[in-house]
Backbone as CSV, one residue per row, in Angstrom:
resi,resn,N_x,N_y,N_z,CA_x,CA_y,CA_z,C_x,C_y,C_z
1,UNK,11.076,-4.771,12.027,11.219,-4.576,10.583,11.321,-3.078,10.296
2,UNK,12.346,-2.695,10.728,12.543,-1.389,10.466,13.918,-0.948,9.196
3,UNK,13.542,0.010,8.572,14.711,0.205,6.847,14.544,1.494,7.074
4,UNK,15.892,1.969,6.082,15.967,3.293,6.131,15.431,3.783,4.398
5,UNK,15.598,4.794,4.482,15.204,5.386,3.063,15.956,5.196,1.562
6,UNK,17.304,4.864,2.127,18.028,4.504,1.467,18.053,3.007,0.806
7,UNK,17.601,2.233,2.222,17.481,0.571,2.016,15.915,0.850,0.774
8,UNK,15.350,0.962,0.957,14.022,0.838,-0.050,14.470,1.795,-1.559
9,UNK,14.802,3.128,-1.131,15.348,3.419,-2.596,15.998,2.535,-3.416
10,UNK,16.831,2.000,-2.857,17.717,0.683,-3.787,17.179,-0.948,-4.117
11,UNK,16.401,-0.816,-3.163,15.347,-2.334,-3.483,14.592,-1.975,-4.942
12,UNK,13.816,-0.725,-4.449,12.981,0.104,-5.619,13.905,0.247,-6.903
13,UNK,14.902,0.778,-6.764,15.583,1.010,-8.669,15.862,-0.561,-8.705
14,UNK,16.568,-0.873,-7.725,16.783,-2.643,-8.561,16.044,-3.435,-9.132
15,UNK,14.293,-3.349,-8.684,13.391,-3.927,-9.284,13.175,-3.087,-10.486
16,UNK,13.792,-2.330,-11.205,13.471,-1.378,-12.098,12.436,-0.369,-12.034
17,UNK,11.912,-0.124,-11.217,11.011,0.599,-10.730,11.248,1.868,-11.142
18,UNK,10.499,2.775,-11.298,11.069,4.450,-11.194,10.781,4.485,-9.462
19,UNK,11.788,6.148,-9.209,11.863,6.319,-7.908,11.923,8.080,-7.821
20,UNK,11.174,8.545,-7.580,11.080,10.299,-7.859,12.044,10.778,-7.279
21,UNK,12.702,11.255,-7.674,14.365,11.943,-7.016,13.785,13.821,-6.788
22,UNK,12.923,14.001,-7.719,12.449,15.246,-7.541,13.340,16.092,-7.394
23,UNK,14.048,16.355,-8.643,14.946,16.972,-9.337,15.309,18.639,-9.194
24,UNK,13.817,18.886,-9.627,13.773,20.689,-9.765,13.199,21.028,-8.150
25,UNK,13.653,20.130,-7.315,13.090,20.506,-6.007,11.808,20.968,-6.269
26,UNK,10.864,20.803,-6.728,9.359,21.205,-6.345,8.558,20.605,-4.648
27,UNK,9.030,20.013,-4.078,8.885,19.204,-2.988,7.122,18.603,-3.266
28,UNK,7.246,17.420,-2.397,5.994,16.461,-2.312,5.631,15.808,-3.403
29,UNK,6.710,15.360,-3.707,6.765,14.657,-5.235,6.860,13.182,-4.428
30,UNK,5.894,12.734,-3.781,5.894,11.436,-3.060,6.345,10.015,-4.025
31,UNK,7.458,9.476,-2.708,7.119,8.275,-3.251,6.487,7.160,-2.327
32,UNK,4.985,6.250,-3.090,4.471,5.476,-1.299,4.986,4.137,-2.303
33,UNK,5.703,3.832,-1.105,5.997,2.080,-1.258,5.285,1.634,-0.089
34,UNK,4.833,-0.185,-0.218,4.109,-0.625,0.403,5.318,-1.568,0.592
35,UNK,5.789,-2.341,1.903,6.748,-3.444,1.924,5.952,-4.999,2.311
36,UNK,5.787,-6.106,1.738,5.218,-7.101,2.331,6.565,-7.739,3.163
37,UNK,5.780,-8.462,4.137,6.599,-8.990,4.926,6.638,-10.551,4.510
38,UNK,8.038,-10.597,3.457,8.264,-11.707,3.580,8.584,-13.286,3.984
39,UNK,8.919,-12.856,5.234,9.307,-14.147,6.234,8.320,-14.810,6.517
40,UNK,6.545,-14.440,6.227,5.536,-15.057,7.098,4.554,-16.139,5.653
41,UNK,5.560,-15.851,4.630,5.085,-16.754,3.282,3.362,-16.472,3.204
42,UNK,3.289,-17.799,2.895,1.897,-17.407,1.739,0.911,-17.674,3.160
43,UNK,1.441,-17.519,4.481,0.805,-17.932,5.967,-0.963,-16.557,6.299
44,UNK,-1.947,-16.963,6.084,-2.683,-15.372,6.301,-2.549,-15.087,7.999
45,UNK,-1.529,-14.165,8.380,-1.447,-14.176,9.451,-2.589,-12.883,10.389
46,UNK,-3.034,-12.143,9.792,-4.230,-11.661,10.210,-3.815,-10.205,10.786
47,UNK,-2.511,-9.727,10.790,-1.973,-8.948,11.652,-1.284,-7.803,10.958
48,UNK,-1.165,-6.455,11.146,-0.555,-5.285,10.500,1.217,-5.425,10.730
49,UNK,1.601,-6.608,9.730,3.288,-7.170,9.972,3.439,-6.595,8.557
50,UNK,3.214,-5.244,7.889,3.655,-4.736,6.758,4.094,-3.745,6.999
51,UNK,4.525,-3.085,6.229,4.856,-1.138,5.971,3.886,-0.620,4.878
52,UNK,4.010,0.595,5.509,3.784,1.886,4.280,4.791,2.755,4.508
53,UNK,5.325,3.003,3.960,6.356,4.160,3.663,6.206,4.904,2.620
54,UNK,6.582,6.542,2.929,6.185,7.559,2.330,7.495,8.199,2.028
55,UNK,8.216,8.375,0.966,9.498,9.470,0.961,9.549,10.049,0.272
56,UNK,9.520,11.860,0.342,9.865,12.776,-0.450,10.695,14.023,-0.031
57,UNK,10.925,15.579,-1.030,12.064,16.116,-0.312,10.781,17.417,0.343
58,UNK,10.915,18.061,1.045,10.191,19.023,1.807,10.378,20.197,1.230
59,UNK,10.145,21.121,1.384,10.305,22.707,0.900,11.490,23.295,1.134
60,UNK,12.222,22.412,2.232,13.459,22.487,2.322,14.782,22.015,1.269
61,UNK,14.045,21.090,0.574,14.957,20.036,-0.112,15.766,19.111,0.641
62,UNK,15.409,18.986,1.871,15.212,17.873,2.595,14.856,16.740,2.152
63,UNK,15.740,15.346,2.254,14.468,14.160,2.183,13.578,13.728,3.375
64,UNK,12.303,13.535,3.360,11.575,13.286,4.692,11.515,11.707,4.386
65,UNK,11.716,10.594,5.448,11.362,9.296,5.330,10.062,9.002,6.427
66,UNK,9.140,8.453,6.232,7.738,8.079,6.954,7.479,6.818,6.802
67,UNK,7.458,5.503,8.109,7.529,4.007,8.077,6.819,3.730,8.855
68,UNK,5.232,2.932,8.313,4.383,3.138,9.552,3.713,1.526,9.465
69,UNK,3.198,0.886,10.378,2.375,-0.280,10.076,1.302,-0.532,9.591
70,UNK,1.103,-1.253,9.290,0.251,-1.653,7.859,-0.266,-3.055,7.476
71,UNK,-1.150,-3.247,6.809,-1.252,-4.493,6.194,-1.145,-4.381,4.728
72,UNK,-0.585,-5.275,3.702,-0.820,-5.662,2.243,-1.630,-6.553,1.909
73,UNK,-2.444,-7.157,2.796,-2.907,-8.201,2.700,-4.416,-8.259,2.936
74,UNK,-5.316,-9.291,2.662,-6.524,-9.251,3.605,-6.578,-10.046,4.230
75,UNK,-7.239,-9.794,5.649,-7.395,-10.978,6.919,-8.134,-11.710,6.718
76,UNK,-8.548,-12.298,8.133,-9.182,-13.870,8.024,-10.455,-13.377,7.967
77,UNK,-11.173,-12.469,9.094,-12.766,-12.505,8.765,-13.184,-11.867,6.950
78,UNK,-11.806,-11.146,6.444,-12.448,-10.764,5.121,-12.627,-12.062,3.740
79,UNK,-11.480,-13.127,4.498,-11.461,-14.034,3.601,-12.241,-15.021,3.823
80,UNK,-12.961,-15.165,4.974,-14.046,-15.883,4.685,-15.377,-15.631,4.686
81,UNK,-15.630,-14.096,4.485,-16.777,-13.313,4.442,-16.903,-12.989,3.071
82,UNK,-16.227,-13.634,2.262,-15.664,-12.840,0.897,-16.889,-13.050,0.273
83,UNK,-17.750,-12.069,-0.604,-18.842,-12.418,-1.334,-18.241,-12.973,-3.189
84,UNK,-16.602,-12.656,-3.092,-16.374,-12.555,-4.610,-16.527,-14.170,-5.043
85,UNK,-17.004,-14.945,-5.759,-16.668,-16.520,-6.196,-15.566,-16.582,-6.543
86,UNK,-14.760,-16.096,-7.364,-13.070,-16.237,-7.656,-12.596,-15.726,-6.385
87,UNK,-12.987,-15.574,-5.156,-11.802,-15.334,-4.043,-11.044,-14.051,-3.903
88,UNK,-10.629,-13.783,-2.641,-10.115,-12.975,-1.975,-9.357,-12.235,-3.132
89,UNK,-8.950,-10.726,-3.071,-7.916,-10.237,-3.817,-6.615,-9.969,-2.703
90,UNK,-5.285,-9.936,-3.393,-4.322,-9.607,-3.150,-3.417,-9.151,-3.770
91,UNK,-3.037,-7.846,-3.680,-2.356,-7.150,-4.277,-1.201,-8.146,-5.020
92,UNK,-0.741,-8.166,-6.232,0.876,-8.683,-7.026,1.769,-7.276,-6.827
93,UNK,2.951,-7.678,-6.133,4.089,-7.114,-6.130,4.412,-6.123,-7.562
94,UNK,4.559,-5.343,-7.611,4.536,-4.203,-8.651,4.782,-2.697,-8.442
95,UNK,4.872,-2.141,-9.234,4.830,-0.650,-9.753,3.910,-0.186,-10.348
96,UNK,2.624,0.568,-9.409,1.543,0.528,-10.277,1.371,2.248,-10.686
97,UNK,1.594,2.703,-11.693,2.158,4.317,-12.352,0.793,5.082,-12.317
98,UNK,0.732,6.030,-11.113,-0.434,6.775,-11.409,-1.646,6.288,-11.275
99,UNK,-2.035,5.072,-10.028,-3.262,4.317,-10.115,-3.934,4.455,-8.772
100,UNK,-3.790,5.699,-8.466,-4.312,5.693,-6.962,-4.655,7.729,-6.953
101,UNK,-5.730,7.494,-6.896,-6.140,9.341,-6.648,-7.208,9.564,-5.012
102,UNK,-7.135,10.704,-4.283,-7.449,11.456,-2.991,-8.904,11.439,-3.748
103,UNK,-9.885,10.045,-3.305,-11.427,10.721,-2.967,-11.682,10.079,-2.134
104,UNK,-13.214,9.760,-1.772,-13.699,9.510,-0.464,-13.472,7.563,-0.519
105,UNK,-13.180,7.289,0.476,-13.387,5.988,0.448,-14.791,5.521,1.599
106,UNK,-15.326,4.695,0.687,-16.720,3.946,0.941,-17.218,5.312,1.731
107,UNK,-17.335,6.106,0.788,-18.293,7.535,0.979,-18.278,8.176,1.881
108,UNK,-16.981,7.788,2.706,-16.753,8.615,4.556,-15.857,9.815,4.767
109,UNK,-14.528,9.293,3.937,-13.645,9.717,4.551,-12.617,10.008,3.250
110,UNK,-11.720,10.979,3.474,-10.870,10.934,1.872,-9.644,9.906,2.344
111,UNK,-9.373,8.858,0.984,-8.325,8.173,1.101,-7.680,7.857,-0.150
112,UNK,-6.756,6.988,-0.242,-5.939,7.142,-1.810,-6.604,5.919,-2.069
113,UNK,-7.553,6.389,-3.653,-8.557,5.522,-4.241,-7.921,4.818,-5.453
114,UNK,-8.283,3.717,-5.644,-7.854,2.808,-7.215,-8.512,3.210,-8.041
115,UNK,-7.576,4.000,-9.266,-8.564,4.864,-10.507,-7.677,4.169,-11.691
116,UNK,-6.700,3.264,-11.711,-6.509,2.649,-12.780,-6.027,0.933,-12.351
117,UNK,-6.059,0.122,-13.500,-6.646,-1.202,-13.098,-4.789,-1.730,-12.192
118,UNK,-5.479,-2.859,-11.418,-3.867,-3.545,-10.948,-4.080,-4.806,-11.187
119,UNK,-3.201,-5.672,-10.742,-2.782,-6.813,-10.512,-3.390,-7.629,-9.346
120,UNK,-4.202,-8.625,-8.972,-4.046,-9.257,-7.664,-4.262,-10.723,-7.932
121,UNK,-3.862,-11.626,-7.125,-3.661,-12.652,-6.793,-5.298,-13.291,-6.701
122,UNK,-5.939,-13.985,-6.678,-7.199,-14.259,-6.219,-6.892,-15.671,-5.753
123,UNK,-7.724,-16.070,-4.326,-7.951,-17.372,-3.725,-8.739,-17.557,-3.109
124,UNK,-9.484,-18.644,-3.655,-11.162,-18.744,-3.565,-11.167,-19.934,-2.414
125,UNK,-9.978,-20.667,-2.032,-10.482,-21.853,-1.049,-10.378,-21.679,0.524
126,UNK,-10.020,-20.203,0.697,-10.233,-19.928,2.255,-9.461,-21.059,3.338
127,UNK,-8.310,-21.185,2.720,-7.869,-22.394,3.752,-6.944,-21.375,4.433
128,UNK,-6.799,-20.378,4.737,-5.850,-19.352,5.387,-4.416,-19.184,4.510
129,UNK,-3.977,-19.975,3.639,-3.133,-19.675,2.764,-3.178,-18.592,1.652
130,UNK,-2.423,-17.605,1.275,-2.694,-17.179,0.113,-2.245,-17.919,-1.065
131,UNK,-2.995,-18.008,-2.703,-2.443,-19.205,-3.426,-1.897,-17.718,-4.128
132,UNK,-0.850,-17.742,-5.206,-0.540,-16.872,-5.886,-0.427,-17.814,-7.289
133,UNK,-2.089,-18.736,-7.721,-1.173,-19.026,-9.239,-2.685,-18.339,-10.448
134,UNK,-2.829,-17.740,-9.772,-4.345,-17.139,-10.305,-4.315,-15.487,-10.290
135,UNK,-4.145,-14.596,-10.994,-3.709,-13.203,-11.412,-5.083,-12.724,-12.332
136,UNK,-5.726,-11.805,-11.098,-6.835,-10.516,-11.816,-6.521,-9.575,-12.494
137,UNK,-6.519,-8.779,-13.381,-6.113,-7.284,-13.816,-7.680,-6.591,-13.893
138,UNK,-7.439,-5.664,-12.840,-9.253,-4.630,-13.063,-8.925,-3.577,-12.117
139,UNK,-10.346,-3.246,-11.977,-10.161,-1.925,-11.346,-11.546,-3.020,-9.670
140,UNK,-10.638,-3.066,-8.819,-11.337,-3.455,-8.226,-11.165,-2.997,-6.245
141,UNK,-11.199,-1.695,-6.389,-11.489,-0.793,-5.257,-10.351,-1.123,-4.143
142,UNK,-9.045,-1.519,-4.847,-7.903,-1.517,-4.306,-7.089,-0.406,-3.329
143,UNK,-8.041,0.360,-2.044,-7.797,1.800,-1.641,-6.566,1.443,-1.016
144,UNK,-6.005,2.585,-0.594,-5.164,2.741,0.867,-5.681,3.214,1.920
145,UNK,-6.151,3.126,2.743,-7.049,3.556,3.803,-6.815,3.279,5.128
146,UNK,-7.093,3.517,6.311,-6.901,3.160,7.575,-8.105,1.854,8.576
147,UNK,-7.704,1.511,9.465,-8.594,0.893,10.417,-9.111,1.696,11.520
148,UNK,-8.564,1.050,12.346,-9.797,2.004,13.734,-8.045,3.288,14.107
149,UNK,-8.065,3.294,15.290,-7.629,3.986,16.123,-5.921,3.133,16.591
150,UNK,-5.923,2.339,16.888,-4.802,0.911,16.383,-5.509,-0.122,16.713
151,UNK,-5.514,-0.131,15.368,-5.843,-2.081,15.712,-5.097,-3.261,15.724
152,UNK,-5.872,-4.399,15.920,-4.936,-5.267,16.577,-4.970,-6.856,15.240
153,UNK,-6.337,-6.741,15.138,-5.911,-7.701,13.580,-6.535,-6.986,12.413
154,UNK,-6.115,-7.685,11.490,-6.775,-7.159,10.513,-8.273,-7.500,10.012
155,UNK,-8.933,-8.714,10.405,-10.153,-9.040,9.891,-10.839,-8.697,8.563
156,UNK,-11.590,-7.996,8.736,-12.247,-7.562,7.318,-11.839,-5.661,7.208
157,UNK,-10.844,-5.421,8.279,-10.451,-4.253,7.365,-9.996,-3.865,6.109
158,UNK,-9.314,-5.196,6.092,-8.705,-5.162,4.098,-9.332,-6.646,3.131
159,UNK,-9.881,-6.310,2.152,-10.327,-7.602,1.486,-9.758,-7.395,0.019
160,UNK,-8.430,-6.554,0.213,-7.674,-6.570,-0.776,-6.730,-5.103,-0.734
161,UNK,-7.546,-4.038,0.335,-6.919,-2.903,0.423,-5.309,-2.910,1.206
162,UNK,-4.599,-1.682,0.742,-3.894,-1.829,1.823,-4.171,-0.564,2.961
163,UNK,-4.014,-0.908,4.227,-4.572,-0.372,5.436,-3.496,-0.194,6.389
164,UNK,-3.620,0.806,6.970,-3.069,1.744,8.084,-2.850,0.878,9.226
165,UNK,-2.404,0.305,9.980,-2.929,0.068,11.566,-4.106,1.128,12.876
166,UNK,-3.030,2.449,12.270,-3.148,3.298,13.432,-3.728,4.505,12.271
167,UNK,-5.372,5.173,12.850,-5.610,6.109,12.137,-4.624,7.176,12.267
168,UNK,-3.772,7.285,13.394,-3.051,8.746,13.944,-2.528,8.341,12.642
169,UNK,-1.523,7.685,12.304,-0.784,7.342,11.372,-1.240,7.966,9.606
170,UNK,-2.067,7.316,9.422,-3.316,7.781,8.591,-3.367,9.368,8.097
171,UNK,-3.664,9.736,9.089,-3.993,11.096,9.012,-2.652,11.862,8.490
172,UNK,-1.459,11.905,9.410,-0.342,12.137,8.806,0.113,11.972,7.301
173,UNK,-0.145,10.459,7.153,0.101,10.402,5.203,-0.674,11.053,4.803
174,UNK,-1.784,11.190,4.991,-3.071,12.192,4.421,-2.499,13.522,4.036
175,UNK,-1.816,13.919,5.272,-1.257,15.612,4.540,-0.833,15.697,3.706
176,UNK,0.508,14.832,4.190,1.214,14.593,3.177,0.854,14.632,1.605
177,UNK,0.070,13.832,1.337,-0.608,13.353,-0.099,-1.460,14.633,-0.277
178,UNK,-2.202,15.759,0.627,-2.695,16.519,0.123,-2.065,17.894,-0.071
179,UNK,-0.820,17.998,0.683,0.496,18.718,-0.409,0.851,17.962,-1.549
180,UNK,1.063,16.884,-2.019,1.427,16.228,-3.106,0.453,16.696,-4.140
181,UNK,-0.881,16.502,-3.898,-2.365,16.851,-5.268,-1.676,18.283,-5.214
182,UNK,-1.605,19.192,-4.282,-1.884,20.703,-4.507,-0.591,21.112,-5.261
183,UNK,0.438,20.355,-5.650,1.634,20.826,-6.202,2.109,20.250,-7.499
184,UNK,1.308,18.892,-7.480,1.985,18.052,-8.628,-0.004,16.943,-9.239
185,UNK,-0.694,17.848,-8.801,-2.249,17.057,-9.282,-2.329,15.796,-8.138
186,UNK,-3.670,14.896,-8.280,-4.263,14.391,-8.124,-3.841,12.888,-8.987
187,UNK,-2.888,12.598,-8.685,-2.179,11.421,-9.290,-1.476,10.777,-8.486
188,UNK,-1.493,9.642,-7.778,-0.327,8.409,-7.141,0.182,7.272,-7.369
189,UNK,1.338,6.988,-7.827,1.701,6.013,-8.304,1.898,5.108,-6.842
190,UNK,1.864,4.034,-6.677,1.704,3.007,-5.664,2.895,1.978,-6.420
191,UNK,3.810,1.410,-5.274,4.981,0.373,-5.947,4.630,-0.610,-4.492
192,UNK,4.394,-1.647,-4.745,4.517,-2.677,-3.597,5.935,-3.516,-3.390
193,UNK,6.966,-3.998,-2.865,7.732,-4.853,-2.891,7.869,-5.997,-1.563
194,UNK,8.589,-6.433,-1.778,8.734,-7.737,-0.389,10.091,-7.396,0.490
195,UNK,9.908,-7.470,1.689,10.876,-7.608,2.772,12.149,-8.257,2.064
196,UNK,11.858,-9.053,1.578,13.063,-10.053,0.700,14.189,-9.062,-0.243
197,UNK,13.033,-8.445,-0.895,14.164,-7.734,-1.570,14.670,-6.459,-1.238
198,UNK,14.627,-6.189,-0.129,15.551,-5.308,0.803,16.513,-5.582,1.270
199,UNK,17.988,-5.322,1.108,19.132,-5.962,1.806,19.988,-4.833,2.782
């Protein structure tokens, strides 16, 4: 499941999305799309079969493209460890404007934190399916963050976050995003879309 920068720019405006073209060249005017992998349906397959992708222009006025593995989802030990009674969260496909800011996640480490409310899916019957007919709007600690070193499932690394596979990986977007605060603030807009609507 590999796309170029171009394939997601055009998925992204077609869903109407904004897409930072970063005009006056200021560079690190990021854009992070998250891609779900559509082919594996509402299946909880437990495994980093997503993207994160990062694209902006460099100091060069360069565009840089960054496509790394990932989950959108939460795994099996998080979904049945879940303490919530309405069930697991899962991100809804969207454009979420400015809802993600650089502080510490679960008090360790800096990662891109949920500071304004989203969308998720909730499913409370743990049958390994995700249901999508039940929609949260809150602020409910929706980070971007990493797992170990690479991991191999997802378990309870995400119980609604989306997550890194590979910290090396991790660390890299990290710069990234901390040229982005130092040039353009402490603001990230987050857009999720599906494999599907990439052509």
């Amino acid at each position: 499941m590999g796309y170029t920068r171009e394939q997601v720019v055009a998925a992204v405006k077609a869903k109407g999305y904004v897409y930072f073209e970063d005009a006056n060249n200021k560079s690190y005017d990021v854009n992070i799309i998250g891609i779900r992998n559509s082919t594996t349906g509402q299946k909880v397959t437990n495994v980093f079969d997503d993207l994160l992708t990062v694209s902006y222009k460099d100091e060069t006025g360069a565009w840089k493209f960054h496509s790394w593995p990932a989950t959108t989802d939460p795994g099996k030990k998080g979904i049945l460890e879940s303490q919530n009674k309405i069930g697991i969260a899962r991100l809804v496909e969207g454009q979420y404007r400015g809802s993600h800011i650089i502080r510490l996640h679960g008090g360790k480490y800096e990662a891109l934190g949920q500071n304004k409310p989203v969308k998720v899916y909730r499913d409370a019957n743990r049958d390994m399916n995700y249901d999508e007919n039940k929609i949260d709007e809150g602020l409910f600690g929706i980070n971007i963050h990493k797992a170990g070193a690479d991991s191999t499932y997802v378990e309870n690394w995400s119980m609604g976050c989306q997550v890194f596979k590979k910290s090396a990986d991790f660390e890299e977007f990290m710069k990234i995003c901390r040229k982005s605060r130092d040039k353009h603030g402490n603001s990230f807009t987050y857009t999720l879309i599906e494999s599907l609507d990439i052509k």
